[in-house]
gemmi code that builds the backbone of each chain (N, CA, C; Angstrom):
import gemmi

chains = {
    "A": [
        ("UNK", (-14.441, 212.979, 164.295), (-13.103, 212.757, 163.728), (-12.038, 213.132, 164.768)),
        ("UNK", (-10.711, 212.127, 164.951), (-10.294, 213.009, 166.009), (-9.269, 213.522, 165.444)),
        ("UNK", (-8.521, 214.762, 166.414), (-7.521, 215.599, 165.898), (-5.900, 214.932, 164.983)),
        ("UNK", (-6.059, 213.842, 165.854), (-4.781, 213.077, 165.177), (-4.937, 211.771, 164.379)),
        ("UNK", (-4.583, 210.968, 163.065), (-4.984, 209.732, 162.898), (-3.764, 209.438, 162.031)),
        ("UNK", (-3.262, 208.194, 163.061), (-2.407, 207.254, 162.540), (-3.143, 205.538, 162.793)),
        ("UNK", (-2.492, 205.041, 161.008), (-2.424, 203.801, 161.375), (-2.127, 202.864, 161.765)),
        ("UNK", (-3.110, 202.115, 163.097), (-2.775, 201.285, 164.309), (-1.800, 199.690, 163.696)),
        ("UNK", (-1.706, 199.640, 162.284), (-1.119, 198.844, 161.475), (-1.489, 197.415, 161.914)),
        ("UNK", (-1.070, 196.243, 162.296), (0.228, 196.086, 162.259), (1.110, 196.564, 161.444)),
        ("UNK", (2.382, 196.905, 161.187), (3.217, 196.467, 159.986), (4.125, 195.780, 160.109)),
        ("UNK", (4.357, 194.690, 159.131), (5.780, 194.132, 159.392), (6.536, 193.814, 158.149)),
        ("UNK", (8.083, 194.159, 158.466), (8.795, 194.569, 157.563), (10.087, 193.070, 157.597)),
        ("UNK", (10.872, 192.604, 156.633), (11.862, 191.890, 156.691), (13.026, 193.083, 157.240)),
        ("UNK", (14.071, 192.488, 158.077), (15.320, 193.554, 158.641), (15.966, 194.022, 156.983)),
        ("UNK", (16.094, 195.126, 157.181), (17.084, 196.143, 156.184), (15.573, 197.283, 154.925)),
        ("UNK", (14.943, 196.960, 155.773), (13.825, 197.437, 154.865), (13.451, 199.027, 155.200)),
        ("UNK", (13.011, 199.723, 154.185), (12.781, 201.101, 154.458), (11.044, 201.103, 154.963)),
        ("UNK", (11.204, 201.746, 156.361), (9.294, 201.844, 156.794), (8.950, 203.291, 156.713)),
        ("UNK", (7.785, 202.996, 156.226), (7.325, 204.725, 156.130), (5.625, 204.489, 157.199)),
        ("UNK", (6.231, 205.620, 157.897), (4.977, 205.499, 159.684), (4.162, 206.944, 158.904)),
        ("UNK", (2.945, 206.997, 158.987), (2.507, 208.651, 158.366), (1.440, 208.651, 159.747)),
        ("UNK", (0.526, 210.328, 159.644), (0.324, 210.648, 160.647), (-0.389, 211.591, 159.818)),
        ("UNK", (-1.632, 211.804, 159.894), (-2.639, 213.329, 159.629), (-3.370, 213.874, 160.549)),
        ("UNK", (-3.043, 215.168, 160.782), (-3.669, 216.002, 161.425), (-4.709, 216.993, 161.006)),
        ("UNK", (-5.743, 217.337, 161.397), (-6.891, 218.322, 161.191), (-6.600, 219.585, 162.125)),
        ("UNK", (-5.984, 220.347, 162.844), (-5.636, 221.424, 163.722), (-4.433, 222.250, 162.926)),
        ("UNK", (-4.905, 222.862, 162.124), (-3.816, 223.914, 161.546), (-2.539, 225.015, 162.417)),
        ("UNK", (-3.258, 224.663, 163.987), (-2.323, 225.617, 164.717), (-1.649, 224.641, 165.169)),
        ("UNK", (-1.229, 223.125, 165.215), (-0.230, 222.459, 165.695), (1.051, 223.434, 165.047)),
        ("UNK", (1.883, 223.566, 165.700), (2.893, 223.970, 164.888), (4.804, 223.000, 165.078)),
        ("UNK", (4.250, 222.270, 166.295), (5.624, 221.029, 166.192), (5.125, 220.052, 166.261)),
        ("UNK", (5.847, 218.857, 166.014), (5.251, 217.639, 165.957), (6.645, 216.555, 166.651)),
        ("UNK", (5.780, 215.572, 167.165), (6.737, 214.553, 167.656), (6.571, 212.829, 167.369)),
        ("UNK", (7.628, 212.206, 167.163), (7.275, 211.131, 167.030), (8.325, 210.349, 168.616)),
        ("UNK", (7.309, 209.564, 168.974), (7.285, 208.623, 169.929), (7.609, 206.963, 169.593)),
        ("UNK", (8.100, 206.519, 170.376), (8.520, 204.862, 170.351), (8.457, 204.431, 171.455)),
        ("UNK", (7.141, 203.477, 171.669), (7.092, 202.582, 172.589), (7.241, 200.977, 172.623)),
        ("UNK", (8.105, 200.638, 173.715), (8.701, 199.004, 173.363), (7.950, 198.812, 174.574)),
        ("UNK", (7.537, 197.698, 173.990), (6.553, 196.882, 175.157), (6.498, 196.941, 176.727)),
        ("UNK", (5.970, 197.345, 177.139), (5.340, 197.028, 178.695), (6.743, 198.358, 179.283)),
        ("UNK", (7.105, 199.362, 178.191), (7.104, 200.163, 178.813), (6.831, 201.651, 178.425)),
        ("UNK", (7.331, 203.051, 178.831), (6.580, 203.955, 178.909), (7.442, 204.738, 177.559)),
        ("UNK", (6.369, 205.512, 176.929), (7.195, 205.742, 175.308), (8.191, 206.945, 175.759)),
        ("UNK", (9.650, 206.996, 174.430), (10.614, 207.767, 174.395), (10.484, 208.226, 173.451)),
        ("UNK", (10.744, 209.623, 173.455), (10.861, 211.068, 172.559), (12.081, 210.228, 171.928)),
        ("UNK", (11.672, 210.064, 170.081), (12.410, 209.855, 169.200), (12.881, 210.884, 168.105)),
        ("UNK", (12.096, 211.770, 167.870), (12.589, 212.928, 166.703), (11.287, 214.032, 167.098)),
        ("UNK", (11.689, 214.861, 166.934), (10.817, 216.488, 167.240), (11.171, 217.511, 166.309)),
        ("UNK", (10.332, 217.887, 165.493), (10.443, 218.834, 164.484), (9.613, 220.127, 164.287)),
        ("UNK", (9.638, 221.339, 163.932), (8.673, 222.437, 163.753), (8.004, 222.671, 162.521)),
        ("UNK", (9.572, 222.440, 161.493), (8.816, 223.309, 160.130), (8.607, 222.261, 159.219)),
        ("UNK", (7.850, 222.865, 158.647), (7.650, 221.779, 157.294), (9.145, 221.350, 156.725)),
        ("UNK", (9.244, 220.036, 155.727), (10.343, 219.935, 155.474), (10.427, 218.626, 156.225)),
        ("UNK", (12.277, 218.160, 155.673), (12.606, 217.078, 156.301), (13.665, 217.374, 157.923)),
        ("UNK", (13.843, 216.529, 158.707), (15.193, 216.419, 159.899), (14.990, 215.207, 159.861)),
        ("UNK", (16.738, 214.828, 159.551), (17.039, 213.659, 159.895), (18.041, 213.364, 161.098)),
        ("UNK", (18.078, 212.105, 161.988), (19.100, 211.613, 162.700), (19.361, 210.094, 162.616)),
        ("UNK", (20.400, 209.881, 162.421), (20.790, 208.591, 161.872), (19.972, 207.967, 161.035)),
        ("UNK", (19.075, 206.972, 161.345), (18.536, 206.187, 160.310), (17.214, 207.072, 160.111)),
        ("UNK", (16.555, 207.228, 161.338), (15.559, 208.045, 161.276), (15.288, 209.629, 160.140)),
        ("UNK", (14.262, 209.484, 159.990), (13.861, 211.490, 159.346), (12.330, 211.347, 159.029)),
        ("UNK", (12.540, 212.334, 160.003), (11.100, 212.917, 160.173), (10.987, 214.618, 158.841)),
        ("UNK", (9.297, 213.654, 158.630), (8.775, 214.810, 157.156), (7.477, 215.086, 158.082)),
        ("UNK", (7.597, 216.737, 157.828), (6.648, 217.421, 158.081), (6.170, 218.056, 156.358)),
        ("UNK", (4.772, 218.252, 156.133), (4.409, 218.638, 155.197), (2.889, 219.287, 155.978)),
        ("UNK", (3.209, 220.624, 155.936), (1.656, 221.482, 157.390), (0.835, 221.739, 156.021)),
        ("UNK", (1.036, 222.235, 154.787), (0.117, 222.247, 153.551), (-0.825, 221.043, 153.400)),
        ("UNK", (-0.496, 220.118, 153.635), (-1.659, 218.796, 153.826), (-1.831, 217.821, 154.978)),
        ("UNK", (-1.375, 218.703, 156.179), (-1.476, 218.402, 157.383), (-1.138, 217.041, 157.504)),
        ("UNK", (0.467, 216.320, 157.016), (0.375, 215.365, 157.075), (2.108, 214.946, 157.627)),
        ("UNK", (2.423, 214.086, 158.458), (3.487, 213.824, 159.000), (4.217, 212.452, 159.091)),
        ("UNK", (5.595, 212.255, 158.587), (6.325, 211.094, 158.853), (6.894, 210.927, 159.233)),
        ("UNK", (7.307, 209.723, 159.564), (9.001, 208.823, 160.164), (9.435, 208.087, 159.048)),
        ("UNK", (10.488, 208.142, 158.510), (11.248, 207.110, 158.042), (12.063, 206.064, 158.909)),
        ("UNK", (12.179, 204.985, 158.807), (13.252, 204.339, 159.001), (14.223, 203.568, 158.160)),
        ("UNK", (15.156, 203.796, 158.353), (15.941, 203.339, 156.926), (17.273, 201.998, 157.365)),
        ("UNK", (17.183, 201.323, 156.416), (18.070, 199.628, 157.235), (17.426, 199.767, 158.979)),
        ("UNK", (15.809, 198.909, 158.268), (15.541, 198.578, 159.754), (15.980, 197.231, 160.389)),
        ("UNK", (16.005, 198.134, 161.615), (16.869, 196.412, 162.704), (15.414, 195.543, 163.528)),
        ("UNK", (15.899, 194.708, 163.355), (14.529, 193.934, 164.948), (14.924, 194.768, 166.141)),
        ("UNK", (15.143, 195.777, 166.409), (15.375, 196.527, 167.137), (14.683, 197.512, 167.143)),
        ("UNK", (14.421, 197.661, 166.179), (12.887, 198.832, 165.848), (12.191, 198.300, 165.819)),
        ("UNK", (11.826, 197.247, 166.807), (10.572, 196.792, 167.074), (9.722, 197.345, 167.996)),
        ("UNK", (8.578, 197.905, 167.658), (7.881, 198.819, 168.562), (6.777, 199.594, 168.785)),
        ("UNK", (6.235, 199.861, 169.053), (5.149, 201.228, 168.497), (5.625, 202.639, 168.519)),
        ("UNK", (4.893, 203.423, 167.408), (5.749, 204.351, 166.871), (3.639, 205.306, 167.331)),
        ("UNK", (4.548, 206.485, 167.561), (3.328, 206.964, 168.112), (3.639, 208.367, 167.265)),
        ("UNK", (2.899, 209.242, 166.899), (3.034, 210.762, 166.534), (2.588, 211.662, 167.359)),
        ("UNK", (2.778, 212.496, 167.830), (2.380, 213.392, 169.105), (2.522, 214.847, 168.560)),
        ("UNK", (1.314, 215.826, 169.011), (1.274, 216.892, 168.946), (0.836, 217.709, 170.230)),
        ("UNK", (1.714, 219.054, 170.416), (1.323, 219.586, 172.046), (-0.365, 220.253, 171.596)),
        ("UNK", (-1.490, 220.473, 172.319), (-2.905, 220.853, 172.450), (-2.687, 222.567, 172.305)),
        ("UNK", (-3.702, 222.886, 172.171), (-3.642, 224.336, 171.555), (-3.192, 225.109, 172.775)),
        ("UNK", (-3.073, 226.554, 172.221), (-3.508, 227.725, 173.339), (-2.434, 227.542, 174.981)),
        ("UNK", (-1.011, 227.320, 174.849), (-0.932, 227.180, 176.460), (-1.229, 225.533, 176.899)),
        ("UNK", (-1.451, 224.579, 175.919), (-1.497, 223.723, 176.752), (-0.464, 222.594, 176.227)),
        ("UNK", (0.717, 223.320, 175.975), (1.977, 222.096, 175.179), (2.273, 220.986, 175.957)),
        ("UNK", (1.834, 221.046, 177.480), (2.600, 219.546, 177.947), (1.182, 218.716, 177.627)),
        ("UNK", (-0.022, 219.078, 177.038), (-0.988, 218.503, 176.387), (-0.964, 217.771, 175.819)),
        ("UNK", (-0.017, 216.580, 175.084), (0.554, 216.174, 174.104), (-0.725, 215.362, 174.091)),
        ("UNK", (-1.345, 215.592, 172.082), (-2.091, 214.492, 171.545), (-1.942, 213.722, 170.952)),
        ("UNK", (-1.825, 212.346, 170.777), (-1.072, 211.096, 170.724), (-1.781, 210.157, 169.013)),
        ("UNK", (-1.004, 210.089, 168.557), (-2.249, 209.449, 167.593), (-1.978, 207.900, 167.835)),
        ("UNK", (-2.909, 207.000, 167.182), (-3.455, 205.596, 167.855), (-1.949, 205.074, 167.864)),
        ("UNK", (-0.842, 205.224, 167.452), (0.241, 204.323, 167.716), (0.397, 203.479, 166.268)),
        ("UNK", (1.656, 203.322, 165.867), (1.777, 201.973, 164.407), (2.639, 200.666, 165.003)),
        ("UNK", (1.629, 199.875, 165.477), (2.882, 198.424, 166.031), (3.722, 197.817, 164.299)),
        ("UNK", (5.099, 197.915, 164.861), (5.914, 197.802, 163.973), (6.650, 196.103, 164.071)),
        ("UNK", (6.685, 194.833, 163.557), (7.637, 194.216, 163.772), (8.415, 194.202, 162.793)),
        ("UNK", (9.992, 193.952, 163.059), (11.108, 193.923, 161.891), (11.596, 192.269, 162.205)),
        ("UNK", (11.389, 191.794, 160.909), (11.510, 190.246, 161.078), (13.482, 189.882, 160.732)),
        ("UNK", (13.804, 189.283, 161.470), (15.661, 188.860, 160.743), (15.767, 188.284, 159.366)),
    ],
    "B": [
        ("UNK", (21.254, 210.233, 185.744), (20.513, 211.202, 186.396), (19.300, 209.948, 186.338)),
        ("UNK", (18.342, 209.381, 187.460), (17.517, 208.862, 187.551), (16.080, 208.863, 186.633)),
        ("UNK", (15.340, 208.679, 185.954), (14.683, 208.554, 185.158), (13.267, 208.763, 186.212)),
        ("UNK", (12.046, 208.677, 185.083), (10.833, 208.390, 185.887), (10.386, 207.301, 186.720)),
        ("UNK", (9.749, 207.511, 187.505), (9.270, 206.461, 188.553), (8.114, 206.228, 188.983)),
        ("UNK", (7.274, 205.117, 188.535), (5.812, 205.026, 189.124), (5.862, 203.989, 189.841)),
        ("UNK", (4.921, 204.175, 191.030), (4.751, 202.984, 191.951), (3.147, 202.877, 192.136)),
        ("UNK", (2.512, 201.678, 192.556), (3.118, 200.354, 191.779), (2.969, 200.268, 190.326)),
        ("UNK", (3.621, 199.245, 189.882), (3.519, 198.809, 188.473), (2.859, 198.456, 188.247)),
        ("UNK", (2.104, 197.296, 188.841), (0.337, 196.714, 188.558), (-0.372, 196.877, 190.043)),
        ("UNK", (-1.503, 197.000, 189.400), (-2.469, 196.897, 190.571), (-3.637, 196.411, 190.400)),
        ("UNK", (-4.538, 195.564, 190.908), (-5.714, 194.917, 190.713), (-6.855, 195.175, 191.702)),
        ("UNK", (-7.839, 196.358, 191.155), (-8.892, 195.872, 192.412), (-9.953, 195.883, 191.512)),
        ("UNK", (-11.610, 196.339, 192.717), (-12.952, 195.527, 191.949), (-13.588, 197.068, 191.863)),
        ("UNK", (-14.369, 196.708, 191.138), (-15.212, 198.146, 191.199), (-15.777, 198.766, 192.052)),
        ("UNK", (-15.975, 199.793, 191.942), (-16.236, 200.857, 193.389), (-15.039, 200.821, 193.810)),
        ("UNK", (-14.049, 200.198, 194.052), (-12.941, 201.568, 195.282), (-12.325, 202.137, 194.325)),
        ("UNK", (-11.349, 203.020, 194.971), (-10.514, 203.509, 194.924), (-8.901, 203.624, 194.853)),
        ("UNK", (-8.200, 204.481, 193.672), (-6.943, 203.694, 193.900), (-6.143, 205.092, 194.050)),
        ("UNK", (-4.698, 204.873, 194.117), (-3.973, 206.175, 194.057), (-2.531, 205.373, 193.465)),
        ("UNK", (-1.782, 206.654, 192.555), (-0.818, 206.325, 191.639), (-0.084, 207.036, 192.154)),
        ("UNK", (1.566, 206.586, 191.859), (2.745, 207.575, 192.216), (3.380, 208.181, 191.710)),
        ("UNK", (3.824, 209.079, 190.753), (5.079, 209.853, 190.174), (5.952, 210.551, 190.766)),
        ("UNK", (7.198, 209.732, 190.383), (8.212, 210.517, 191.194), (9.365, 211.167, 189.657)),
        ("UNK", (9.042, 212.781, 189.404), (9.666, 213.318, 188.098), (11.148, 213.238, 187.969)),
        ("UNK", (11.713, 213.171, 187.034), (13.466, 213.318, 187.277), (13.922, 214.574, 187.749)),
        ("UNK", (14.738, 214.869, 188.418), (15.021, 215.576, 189.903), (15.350, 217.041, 188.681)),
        ("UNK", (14.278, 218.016, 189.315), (14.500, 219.606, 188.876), (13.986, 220.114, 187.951)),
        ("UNK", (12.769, 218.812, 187.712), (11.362, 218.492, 186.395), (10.244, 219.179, 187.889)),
        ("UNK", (9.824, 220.387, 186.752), (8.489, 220.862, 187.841), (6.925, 220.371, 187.561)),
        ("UNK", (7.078, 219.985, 185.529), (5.958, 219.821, 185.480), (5.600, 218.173, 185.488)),
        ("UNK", (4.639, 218.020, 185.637), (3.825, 216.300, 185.841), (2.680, 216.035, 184.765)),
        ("UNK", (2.870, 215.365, 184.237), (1.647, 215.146, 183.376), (1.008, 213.691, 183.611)),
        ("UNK", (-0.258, 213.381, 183.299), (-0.400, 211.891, 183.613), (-1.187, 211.557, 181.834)),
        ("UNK", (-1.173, 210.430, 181.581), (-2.002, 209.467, 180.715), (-2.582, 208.495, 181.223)),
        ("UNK", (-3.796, 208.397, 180.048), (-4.598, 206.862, 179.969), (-4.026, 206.599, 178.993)),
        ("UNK", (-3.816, 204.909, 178.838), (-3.223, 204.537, 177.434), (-4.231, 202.719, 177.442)),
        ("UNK", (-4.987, 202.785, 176.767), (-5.904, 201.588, 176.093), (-5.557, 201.266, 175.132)),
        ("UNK", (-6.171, 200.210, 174.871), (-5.572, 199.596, 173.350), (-7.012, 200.180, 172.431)),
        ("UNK", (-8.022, 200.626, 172.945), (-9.624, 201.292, 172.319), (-9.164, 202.778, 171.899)),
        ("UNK", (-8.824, 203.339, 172.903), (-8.493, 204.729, 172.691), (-7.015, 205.273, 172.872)),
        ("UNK", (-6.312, 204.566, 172.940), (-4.716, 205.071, 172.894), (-4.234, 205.807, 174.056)),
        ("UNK", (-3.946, 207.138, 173.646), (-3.253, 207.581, 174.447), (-3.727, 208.593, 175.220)),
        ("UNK", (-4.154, 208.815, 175.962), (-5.030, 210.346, 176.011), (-4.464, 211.238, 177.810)),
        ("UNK", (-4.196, 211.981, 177.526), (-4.048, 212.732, 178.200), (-5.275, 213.113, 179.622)),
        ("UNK", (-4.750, 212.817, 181.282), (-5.954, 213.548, 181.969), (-5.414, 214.816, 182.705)),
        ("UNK", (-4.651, 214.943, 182.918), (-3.864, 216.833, 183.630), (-2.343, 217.076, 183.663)),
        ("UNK", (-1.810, 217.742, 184.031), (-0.724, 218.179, 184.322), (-0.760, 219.115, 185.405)),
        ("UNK", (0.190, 218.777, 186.221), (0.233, 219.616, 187.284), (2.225, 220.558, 187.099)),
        ("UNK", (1.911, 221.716, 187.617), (3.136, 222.597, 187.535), (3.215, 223.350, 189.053)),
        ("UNK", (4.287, 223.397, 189.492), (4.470, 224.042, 190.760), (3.596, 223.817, 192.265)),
        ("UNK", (2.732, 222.729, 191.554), (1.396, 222.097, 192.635), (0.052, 222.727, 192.219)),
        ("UNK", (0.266, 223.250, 190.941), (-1.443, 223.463, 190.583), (-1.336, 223.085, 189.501)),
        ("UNK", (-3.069, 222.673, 188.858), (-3.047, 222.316, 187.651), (-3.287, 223.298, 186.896)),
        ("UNK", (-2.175, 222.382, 185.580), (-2.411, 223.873, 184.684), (-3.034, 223.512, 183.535)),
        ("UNK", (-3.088, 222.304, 183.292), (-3.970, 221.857, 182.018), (-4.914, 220.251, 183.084)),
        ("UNK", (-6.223, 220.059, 182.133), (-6.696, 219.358, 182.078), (-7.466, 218.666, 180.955)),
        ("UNK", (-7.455, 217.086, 180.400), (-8.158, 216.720, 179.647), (-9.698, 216.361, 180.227)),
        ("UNK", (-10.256, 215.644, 179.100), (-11.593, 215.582, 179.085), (-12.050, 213.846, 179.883)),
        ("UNK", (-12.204, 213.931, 181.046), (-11.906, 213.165, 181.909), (-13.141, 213.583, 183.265)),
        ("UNK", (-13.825, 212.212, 183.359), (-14.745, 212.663, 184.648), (-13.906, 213.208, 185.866)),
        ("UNK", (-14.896, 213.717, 186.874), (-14.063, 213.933, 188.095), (-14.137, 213.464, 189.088)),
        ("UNK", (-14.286, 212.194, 188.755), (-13.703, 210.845, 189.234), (-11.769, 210.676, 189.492)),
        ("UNK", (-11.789, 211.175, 188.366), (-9.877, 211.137, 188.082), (-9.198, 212.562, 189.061)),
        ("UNK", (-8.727, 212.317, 189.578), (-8.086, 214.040, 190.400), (-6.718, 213.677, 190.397)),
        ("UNK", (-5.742, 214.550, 190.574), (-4.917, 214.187, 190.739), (-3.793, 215.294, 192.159)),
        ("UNK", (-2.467, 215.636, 192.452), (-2.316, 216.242, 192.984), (-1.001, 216.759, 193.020)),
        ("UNK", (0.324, 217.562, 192.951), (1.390, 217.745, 193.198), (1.960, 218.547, 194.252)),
        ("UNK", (3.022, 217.630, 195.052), (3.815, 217.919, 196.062), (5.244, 218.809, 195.859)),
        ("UNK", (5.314, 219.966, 197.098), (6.620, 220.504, 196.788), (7.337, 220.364, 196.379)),
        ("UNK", (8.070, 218.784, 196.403), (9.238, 218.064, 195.363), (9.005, 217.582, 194.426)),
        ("UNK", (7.339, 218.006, 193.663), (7.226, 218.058, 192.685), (7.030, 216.181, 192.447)),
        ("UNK", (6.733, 215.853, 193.175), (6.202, 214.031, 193.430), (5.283, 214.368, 192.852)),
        ("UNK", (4.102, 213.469, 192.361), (2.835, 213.841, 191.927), (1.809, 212.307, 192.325)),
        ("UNK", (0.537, 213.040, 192.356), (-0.439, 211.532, 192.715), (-1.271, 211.348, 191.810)),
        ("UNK", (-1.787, 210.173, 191.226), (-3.905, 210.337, 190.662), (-4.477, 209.653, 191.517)),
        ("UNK", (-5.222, 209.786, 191.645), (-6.638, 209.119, 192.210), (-7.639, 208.721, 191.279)),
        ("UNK", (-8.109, 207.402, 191.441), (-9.379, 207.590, 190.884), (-10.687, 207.047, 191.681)),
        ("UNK", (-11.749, 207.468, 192.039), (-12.627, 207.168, 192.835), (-13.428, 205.906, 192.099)),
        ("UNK", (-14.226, 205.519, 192.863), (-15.419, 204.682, 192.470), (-14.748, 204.162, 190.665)),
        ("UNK", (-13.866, 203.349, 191.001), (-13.196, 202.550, 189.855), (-14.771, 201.896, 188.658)),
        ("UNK", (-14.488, 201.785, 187.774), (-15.020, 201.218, 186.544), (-14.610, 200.440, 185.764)),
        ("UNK", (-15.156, 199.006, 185.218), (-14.146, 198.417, 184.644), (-13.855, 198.822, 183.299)),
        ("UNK", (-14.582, 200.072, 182.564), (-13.248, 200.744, 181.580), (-12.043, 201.512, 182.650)),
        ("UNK", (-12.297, 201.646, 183.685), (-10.619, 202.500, 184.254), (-9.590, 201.775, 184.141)),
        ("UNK", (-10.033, 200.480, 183.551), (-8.515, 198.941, 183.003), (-7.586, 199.511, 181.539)),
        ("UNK", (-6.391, 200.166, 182.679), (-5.385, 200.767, 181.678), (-3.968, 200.752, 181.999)),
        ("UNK", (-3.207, 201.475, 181.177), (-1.423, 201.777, 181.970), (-1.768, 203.252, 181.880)),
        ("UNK", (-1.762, 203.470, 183.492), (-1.509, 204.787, 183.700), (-0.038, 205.452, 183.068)),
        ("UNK", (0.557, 206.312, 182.625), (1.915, 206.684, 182.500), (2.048, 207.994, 182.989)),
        ("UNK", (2.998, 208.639, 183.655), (3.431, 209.822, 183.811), (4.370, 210.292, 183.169)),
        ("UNK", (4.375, 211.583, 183.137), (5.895, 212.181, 181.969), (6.255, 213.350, 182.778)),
        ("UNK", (7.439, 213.632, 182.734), (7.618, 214.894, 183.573), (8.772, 215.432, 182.642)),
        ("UNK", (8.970, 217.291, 183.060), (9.614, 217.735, 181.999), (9.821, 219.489, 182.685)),
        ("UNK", (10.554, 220.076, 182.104), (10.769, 221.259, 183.130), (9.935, 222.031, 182.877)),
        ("UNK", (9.118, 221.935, 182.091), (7.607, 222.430, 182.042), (7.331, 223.716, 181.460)),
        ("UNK", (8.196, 224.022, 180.622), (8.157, 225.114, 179.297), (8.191, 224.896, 178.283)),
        ("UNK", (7.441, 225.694, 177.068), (6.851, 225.161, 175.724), (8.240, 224.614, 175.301)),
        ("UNK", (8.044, 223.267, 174.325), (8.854, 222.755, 173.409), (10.283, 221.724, 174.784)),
        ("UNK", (9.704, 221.939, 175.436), (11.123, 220.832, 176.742), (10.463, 219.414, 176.455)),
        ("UNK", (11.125, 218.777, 176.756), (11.033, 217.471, 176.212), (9.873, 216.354, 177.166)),
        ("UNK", (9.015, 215.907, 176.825), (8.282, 214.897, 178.339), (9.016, 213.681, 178.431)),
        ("UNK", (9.673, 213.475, 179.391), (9.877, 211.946, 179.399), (8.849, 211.618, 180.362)),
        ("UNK", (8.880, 210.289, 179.727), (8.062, 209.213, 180.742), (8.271, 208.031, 181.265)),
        ("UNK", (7.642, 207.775, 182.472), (7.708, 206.449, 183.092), (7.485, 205.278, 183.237)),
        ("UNK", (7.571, 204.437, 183.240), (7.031, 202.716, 183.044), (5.705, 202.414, 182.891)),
        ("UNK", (4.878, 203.105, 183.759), (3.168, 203.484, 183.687), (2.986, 202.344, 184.742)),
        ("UNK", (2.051, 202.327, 185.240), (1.246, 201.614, 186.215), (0.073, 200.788, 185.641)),
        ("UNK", (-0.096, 199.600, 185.559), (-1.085, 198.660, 185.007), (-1.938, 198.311, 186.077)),
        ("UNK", (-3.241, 199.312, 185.618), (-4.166, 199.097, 186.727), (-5.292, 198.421, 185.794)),
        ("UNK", (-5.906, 197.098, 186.410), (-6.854, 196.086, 186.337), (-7.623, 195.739, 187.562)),
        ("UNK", (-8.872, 196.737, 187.069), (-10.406, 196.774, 187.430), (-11.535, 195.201, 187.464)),
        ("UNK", (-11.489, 194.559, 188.101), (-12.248, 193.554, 188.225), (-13.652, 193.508, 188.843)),
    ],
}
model = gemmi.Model(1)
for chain_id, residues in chains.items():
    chain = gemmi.Chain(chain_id)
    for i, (resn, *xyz) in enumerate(residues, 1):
        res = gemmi.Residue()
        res.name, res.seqid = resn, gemmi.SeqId(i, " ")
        for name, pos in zip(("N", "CA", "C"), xyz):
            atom = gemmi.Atom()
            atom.name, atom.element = name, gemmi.Element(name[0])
            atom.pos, atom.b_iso = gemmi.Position(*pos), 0.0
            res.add_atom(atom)
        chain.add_residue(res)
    model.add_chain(chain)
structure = gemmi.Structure()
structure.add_model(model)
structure.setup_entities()
């Protein structure tokens, strides 16, 4: 089983639609979590980073942490074809090894006009 | 402020040689990290280098080495190529203390023939 599992989807959404990206983890000592966005043929960008359980939001985005069932989201809310992308969840590796980041399989997202 | 930089962007050789990758971190980023990223196995992590030693490593033959220079440039290598080594390398660099942010670079599309 591996430490991180997201689904590789596809998903695709009509524009203005609410997407929900989830993410489960098995490692009880993760203690931040990150979500990632990669647009094609290039290298992914730090989109939202959170610690505690609970919600953080920024603009359309909000990221839910819930560590009681080891389970993690992205919202996107009035999505654009602009959030077209892969959406990745990332956690730093145990013990000292945070630039470790473990990646889960990625959710290819298209947002149709 | 200049972003990440890998050289080259693609590269094509045959099995058995050898190749070498470039990272150049955004200027006053000490640490280096590298990825494999497949469409089989995603994203996976093979070392990070800090101050010119490594300080983490993934689970990766040692075939893969990698190396960092005073200005904090960084290299991989990989020996005696395989045609699973057909991936986008990516690098991320970051000032290399828990919770700092990784950015990353365009990645390098290396294709093993």
């Amino acid at each position: 089983q591996k430490e991180v599992e997201q689904d590789p989807g596809p998903l695709s959404v009509p524009e203005g639609a609410i997407v929900s990206l989830n993410c489960t983890y098995s490692n009880s000592a993760f203690q931040y979590f990150m979500w990632y966005r990669q647009y094609s043929r290039k290298g992914p960008e730090l989109l939202m980073y959170t610690y505690s359980s609970g919600n953080k939001e920024d603009g359309r985005f909000t990221a839910q942490v819930d560590k009681s069932s080891k389970y993690i989201s992205l919202f996107i809310r009035d999505s654009q074809p602009s959030d077209s992308a892969t959406y990745l969840c990332a956690m730093p590796g145990r013990s000292g090894g945070y630039n470790k980041l473990i990646f889960g399989a990625g959710t290819r997202l298209a947002v149709h006009p | 402020k200049a972003g990440v930089t890998q050289t080259p962007r693609y590269l094509i050789k045959t099995r058995g040689q050898q190749v070498t990758l470039s990272c150049s971190p955004i200027s006053g980023h000490r640490s280096v990290s590298w990825y494999q990223q497949t469409p089989g196995q995603g994203l996976q992590f093979l070392f990070e280098y800090f101050s010119e030693t490594q300080r983490n490593k993934g689970n990766f033959p040692g075939r893969f080495s990698g190396r960092q220079f005073s200005n904090s440039r960084s290299e991989m290598n990989v020996s005696t190529l395989e045609l699973g080594d057909s991936a986008l390398y990516l690098c991320a660099s970051s000032l290399g203390q828990e919770k700092d942010t990784q950015y990353f670079g365009p990645g390098t599309r290396l294709t093993v023939l």
